[in-house]
N, C-alpha and C positions, 0 to 999 in steps of 0.2 A: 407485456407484464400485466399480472392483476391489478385491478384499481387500489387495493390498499395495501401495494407495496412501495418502497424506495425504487433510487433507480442504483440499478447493478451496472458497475465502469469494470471494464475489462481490458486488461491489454500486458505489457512487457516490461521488463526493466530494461529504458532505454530503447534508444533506436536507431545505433551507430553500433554497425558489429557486420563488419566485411564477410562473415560465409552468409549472410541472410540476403547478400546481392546477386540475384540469378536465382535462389530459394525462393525468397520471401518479395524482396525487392523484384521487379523486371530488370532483364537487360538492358543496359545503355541509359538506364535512369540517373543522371545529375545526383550527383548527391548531397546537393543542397537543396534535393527536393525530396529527399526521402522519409522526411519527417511528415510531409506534407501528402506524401502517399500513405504512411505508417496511420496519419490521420484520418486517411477515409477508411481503412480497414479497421483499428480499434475506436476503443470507446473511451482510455486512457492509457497514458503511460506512467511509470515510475522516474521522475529524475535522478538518476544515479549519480550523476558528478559534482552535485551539491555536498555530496557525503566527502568527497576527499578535499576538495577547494572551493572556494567563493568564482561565482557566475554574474558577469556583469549584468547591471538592470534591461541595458537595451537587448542583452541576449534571450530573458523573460520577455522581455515586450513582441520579442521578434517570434517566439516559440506559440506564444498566445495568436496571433497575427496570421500564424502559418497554419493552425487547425482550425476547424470548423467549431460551429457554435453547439455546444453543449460538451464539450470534450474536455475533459479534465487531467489535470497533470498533481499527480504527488510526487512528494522528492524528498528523499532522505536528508534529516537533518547532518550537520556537519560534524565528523569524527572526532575534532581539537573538543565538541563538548563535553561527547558522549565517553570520550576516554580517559578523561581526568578521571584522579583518582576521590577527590570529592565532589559531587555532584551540585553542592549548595550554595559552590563559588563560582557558576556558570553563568549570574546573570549579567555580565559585560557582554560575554561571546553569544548570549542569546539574542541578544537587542540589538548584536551587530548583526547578526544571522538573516533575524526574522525581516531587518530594512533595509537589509543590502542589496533588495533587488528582486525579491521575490513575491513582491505586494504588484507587480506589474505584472503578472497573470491574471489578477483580478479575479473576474467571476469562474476561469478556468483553473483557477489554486484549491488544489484537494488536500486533504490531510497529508502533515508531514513527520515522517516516520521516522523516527531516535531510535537509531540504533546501537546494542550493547554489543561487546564483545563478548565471548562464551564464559574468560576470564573472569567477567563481572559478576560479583555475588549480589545478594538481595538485604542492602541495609534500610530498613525501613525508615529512619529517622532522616537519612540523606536524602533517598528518592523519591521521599514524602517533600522535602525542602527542592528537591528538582523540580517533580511537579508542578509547584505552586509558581515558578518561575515560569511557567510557559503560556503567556498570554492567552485567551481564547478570544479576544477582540484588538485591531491592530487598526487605526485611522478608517474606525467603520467599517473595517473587513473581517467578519467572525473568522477565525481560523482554528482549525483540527488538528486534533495532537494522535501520535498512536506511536508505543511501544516496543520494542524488539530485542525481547529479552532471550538470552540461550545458556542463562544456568539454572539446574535443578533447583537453585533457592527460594527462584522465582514461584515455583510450584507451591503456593504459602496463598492461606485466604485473608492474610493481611493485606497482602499485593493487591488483591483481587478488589478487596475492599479499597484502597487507596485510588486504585484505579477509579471505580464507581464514582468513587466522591467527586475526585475531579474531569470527569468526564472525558478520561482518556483510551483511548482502545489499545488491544492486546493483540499483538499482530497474530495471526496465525500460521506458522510454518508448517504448510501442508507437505507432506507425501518429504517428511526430509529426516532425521537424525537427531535437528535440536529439539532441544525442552518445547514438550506440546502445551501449550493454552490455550484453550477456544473457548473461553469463557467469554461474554459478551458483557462490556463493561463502560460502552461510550453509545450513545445516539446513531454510531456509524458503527460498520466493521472492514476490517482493514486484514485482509488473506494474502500471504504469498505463496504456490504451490510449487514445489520445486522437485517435480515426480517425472518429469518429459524423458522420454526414450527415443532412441532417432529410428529405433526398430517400427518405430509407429506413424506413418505418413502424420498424424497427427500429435503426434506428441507425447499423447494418453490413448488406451482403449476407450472403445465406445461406452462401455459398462461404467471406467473411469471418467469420461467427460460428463454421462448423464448423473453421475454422481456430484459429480463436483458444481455442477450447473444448479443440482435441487437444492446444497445445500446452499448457492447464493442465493436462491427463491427462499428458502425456508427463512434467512437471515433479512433479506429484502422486506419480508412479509411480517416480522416483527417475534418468530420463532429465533427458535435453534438448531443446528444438527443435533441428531440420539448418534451421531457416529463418531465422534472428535473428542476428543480428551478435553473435561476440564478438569477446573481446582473443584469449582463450589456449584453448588448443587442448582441446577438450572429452575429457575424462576417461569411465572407465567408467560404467557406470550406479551409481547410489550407491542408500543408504535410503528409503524414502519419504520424502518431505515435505510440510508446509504449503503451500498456495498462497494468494496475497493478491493479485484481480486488481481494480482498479476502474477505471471506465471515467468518463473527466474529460475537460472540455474539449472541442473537437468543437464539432456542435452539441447544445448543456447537453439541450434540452428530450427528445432522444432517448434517455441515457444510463440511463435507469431501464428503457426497454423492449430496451436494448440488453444490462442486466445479466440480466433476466429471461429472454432469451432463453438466453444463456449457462447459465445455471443449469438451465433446461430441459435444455441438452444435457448437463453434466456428471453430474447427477444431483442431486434437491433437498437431500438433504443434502451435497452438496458433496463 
């Protein structure tokens, strides 16, 4: 990576999904060590099953313990928040969220990602009141908020602006069908691409991997893509920043040689 960039994390949603064993995984590998393989190959993963139920704390201690040092884990916030019907009566279920066990990843806990259903429209007064609910500091552990919204109302430079203020990021659903935003609106940026074809030993064309790789350099280095859809009209180049790109959905079984390519081009440490 260039000197005056972030570092760029790349990797999967998850890493329990039985056709990736013999693909992705080796033969006869334990699968209580597949995490721990999953770990020398990417740079992070998505925690996925924080999103439907609560994960006990020795399970975060056990997952940090299992990867190597610099390797990062996001994990989508829990569904019971994000699916209520008002947003500004969530802070019980947030406090239980944020301490139930996810502060024991420690220096390896990446931003964690709220996600919306497609159903959800864009009330500014409530998810300005969500917002303001989501910690950024938690017993000394700054912690990252990001975004995932998929309805057109969202497409609004009030959001944009809401977002900015509280320093929260705007996920990016790359290469997918939902509401585009790539407006860059937190310190970090937080990408999921979900374009993978199984037609492609790798996932994506080559054309497509060196694209997707410049735009984490561009975002890394304190740019933006000219190629991605925003709201609001892109700004100077700002600080470096964090990149968080995982490649989801598609076809699943490709998405580990998809991450690994990208990593190849960004640089292994990210």
């Amino acid at each position: 990576m260039a000197p005056n960039s972030g570092k760029i994390h790349i990797g999967t949603g998850g890493w329990v999904f039985e056709p990736w064993r013999g693909a992705f995984y080796p033969d006869g590998l334990p699968q209580k060590r597949e995490l721990e393989y999953a770990g020398s190959k990417l740079t992070s993963i998505e925690i996925n099953g924080t999103y439907y139920g609560s994960q006990k704390p020795e399970s975060f201690a056990k997952w940090r313990a299992e990867t190597p040092d610099g390797f990062v884990f996001s994990l989508k916030g829990s569904r019971y928040i994000t699916n209520r019907r008002i947003l500004a009566d969530a802070a019980p279920s947030i406090e239980k969220f944020i301490t139930g066990g996810v502060l024991e990843l420690k220096e390896k806990l990446g931003p964690i990602n709220w996600q919306f259903m497609p159903t959800k429209r864009f009330d500014p007064t409530d998810f300005e009141a969500f917002l303001k609910l989501l910690p950024h500091q938690v017993d000394g552990q700054a912690i990252r908020h990001a975004v995932e919204v998929r309805h057109d109302s969202f497409r609004s430079p009030d959001f944009i602006a809401l977002l900015k203020e509280y320093k929260v990021a705007v996920v990016v659903a790359g290469d997918s069908d939902y509401t585009q935003i790539a407006d860059v609106t937190a310190p970090f940026v937080y990408a999921r691409i979900m374009g993978t074809k199984e037609a492609q030993p790798k996932g994506y064309s080559e054309s497509d991997l060196d694209a997707w790789a410049k735009r984490a350099r561009d975002w890394a280095g304190g740019g933006a893509p000219t190629d991605l859809q925003a709201v609001a009209a892109t700004g100077p180049a700002a600080a470096p920043r964090d990149v968080f790109l995982y490649v989801i959905s598609g076809d699943k079984i490709r998405n580990p040689a998809a991450a690994m390519a990208l990593i190849e081009r960004v640089g292994p440490k990210g």
